[in-house]
C-alpha positions as a Python dict, from the first residue, in 0.01 Angstrom:
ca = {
    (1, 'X'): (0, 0, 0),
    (2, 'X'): (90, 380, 74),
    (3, 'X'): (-7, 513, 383),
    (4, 'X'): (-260, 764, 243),
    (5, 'X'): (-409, 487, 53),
    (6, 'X'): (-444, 270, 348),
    (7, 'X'): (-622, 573, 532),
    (8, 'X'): (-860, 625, 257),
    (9, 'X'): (-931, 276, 193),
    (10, 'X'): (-1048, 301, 574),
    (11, 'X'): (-1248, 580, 545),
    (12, 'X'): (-1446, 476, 208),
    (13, 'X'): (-1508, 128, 417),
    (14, 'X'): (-1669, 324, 719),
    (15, 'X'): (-1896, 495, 444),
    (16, 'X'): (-1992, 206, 277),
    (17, 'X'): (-2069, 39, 582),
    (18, 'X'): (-2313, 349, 705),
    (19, 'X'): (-2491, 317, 324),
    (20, 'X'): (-2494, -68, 306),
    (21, 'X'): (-2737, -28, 639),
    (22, 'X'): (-2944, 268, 526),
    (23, 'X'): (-2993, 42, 211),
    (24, 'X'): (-3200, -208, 407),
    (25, 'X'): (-3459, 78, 526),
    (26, 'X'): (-3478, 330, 247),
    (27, 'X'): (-3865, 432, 281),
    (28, 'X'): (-3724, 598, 650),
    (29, 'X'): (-3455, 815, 471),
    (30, 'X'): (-3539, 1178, 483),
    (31, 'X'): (-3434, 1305, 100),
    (32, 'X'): (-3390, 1637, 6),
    (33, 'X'): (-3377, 1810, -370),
    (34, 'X'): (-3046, 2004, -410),
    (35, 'X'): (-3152, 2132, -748),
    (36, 'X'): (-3344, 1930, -1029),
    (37, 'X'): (-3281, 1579, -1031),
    (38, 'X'): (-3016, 1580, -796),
    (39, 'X'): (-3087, 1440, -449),
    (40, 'X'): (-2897, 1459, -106),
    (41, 'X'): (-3018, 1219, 165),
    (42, 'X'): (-2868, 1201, 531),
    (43, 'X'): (-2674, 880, 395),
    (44, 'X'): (-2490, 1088, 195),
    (45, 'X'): (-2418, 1334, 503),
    (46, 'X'): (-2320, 1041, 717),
    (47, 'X'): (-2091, 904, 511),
    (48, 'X'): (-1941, 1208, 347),
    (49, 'X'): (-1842, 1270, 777),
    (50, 'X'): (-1698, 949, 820),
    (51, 'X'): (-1465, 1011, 570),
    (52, 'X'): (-1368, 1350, 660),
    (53, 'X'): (-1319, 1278, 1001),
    (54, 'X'): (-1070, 969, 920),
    (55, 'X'): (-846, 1158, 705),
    (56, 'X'): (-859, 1414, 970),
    (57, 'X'): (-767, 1224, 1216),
    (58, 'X'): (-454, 1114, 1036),
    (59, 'X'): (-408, 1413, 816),
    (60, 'X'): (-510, 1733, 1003),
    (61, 'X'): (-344, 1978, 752),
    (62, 'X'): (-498, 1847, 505),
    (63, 'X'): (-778, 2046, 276),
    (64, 'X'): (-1091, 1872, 148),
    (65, 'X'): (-1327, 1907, -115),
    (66, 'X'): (-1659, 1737, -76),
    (67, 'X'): (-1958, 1695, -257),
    (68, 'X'): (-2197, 1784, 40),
    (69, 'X'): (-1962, 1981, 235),
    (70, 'X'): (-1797, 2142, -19),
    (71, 'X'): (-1428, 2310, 63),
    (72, 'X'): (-1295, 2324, 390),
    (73, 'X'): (-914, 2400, 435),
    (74, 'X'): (-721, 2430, 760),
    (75, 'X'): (-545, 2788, 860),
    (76, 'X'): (-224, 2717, 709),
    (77, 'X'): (-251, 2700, 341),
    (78, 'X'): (-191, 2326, 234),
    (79, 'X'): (-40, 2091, -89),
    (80, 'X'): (-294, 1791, 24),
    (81, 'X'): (-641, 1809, -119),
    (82, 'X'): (-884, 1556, -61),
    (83, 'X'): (-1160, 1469, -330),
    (84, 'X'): (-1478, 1326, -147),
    (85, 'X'): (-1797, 1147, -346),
    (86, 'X'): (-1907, 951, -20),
    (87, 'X'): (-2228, 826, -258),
    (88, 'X'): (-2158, 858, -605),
    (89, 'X'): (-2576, 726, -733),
    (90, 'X'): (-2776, 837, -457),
    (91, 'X'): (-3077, 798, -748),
    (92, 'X'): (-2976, 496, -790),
    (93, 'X'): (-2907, 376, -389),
    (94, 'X'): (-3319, 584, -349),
    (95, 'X'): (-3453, 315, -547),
    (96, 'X'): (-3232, 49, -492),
    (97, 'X'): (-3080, -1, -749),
    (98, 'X'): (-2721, -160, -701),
    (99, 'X'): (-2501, 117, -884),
    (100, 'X'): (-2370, 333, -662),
    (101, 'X'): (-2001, 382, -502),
    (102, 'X'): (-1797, 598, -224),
    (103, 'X'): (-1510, 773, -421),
    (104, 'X'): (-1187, 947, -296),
    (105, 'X'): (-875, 1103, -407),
    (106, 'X'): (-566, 1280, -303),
    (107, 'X'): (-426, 1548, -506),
    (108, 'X'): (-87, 1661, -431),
    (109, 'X'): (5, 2040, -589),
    (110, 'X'): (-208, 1979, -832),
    (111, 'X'): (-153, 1570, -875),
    (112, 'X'): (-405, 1322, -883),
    (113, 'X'): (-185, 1095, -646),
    (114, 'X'): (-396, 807, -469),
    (115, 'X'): (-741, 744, -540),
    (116, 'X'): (-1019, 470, -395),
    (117, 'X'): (-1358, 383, -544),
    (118, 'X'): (-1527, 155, -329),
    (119, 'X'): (-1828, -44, -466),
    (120, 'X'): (-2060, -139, -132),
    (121, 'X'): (-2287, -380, -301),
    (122, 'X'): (-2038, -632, -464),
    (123, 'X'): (-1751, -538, -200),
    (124, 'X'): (-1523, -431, -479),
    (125, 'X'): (-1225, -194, -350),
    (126, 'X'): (-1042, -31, -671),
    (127, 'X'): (-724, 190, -552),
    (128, 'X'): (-442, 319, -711),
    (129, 'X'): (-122, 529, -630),
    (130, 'X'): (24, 731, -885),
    (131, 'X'): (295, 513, -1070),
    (132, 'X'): (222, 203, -889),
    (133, 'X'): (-56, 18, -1114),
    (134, 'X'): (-450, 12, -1020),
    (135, 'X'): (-591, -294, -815),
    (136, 'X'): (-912, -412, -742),
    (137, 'X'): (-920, -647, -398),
    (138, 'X'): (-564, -629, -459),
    (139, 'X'): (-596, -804, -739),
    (140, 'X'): (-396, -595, -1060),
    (141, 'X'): (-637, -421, -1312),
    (142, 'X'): (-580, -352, -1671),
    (143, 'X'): (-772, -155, -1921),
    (144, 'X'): (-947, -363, -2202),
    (145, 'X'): (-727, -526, -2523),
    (146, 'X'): (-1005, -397, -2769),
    (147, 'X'): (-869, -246, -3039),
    (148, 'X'): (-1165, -116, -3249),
    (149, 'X'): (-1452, 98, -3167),
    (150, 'X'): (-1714, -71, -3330),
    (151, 'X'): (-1625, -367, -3133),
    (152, 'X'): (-1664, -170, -2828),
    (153, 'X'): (-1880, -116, -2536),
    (154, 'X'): (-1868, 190, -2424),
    (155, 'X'): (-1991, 382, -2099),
    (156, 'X'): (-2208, 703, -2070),
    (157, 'X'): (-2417, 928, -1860),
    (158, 'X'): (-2736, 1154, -1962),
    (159, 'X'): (-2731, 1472, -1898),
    (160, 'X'): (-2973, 1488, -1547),
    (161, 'X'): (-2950, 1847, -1359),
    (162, 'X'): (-2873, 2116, -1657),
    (163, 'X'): (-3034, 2062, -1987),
    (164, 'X'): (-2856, 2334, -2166),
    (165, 'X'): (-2621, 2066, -2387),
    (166, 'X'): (-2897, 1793, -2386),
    (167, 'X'): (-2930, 1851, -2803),
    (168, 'X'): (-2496, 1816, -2773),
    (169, 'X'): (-2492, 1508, -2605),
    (170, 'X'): (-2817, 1398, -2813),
    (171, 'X'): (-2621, 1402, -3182),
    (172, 'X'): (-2286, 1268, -2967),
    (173, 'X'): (-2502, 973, -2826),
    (174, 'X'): (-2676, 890, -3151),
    (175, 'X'): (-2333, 921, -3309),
    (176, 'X'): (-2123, 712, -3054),
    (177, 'X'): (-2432, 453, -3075),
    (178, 'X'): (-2382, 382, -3462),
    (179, 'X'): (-2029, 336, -3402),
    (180, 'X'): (-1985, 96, -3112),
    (181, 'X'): (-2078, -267, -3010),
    (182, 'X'): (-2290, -141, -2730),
    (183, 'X'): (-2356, 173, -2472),
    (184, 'X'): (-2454, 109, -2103),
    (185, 'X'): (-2605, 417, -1856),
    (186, 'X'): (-2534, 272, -1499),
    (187, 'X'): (-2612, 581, -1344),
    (188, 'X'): (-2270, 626, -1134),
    (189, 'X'): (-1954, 825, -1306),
    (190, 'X'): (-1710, 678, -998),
    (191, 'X'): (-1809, 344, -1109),
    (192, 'X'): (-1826, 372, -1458),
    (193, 'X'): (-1456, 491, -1451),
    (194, 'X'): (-1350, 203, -1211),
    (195, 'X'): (-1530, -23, -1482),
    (196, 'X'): (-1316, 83, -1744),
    (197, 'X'): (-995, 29, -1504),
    (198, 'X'): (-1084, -317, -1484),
    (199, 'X'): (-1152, -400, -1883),
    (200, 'X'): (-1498, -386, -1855),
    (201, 'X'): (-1606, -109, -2031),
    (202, 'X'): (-1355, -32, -2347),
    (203, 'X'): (-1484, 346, -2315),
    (204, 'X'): (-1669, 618, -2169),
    (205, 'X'): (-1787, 954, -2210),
    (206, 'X'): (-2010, 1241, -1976),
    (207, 'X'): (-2051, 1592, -1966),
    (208, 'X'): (-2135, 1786, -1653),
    (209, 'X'): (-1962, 1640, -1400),
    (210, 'X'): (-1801, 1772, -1092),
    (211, 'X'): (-1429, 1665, -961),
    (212, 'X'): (-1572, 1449, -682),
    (213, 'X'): (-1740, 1262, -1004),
    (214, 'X'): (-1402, 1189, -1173),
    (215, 'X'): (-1088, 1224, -983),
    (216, 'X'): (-1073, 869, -794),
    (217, 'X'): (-1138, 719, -1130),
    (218, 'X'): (-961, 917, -1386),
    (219, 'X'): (-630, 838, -1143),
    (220, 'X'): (-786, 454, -1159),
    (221, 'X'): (-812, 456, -1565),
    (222, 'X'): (-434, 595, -1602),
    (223, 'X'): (-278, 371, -1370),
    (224, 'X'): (-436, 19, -1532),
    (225, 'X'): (-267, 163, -1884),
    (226, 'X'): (-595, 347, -2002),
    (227, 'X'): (-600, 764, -2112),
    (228, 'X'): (-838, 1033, -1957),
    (229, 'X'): (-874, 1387, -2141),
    (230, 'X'): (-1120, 1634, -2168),
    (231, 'X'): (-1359, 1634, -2522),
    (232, 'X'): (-1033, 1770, -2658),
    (233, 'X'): (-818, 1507, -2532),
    (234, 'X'): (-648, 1779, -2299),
    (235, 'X'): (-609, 1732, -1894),
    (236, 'X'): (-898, 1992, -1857),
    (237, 'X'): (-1149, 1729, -1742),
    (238, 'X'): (-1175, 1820, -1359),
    (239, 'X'): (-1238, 2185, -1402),
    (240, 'X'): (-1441, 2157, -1714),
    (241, 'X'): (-1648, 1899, -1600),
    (242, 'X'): (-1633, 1674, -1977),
    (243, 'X'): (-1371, 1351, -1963),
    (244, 'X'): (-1379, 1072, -2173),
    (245, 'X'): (-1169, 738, -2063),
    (246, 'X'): (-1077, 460, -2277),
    (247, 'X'): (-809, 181, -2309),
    (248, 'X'): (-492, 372, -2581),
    (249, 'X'): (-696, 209, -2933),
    (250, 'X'): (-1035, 373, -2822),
    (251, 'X'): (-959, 694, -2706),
    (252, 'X'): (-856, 890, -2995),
    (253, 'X'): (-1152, 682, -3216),
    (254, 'X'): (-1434, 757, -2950),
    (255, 'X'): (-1264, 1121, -2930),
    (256, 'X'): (-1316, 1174, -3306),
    (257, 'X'): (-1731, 976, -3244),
    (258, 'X'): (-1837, 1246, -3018),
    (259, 'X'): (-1717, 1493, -3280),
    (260, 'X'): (-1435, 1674, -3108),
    (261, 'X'): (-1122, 1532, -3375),
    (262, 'X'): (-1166, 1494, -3708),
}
């Protein structure tokens, strides 16, 4: 395993340990709305600090870019970015329900290079290094063998904090549902893209994400075979915030579903 990867596969352990025992006491968590529908709890806080003060420790040049703490960069300007989700769910963790994940990557001028998504309730660990394959518990990952959409089960995630595309993804969901064997709404992006590493989602799809949301699996989905683009199939998916992920046979077909290839 890389050395980065090692050090991040430490740090997302240290946060899931924090939220695994703030899961057993959730009515004493003190829970704060950031905006609509979005939640921040002192979990989150916790954890998002555990992991900023292990790569820290071993990386002290290094920038970061969390979902709490937003960016923080040393002096000197730096190649290293670090892409922090320390509770990707926290609606779901709230009510506990078991969907939720610590996600980090390491971008490298510009690269998604190493990326962990670590899955607290099932003690699933999926990492990945650029150009080495995608693992879960060590174990190697592959996308899914499905090779038609309509035998497909594919991934999603409702629009929850800005409703200004909600009639958008409305005629794309009603679309993508007539098409496919199935669609699924865990509630965590991280996860979801981790899911489709590992074969068990063929597909997925979301709109208004942030980085933190997609970069530790996006670098997961490539590296067990699968293809990430943005709506247009591009590689604009971290800064626009729309990615869809699916083994090489569904992507273009669930590209041309939610009505963005003809």
């Amino acid at each position: 395993m890389h050395p980065m990867l090692t050090t991040a596969v430490k740090a997302a352990r240290k946060a899931g340990s924090i939220i695994t025992r703030a899961s057993s006491d959730l009515d004493r968590l003190t829970v704060r709305r950031k905006q609509h529908n979005d939640f921040v709890t002192e979990v989150d806080h916790a954890a998002e600090e555990a992991i900023i003060r292990t790569l820290r420790d071993a990386y002290p040049s290094h920038a970061f870019l969390g979902e709490e703490s937003g960016a923080s960069s040393p002096a000197a300007a730096t190649d290293f970015l670090w892409i922090i989700d320390p509770l990707d769910g926290t609606t779901n963790f709230l009510h506990g329900f078991p969907q939720y994940c610590v996600s980090i990557a390491l971008k490298h001028k510009g690269v998604l290079q190493q990326a962990v998504v670590y899955d607290p309730n099932r003690n699933e660990l999926f990492t990945a290094t650029r150009g080495a394959g995608a693992f879960m518990n060590d174990r190697r990952i592959r996308v899914s063998a499905a090779d038609r959409l309509d035998e497909a089960l594919i991934g999603t995630g409702f629009p929850f904090r800005e409703f200004a595309h909600f009639d958008e993804y409305l005629r794309m969901f009603g679309e993508v549902t007539r098409r496919v064997a199935g669609v699924r709404r865990p509630g965590a992006a991280a996860l979801d893209l981790a899911w489709v590493a590992a074969g068990r989602l063929d597909g997925f799809w979301e709109m208004g994400l942030s980085p933190w949301d997609m970069a530790g699996g996006a670098l997961l989905v490539r590296e067990a075979g699968g293809m990430v683009g943005d709506f247009e199939g591009g590689e604009g998916f971290l800064e626009g915030g729309r990615i869809v992920a699916a083994n090489p046979k569904v992507f273009s077909p669930l590209l041309q579903a939610i009505g963005t290839r003809s």
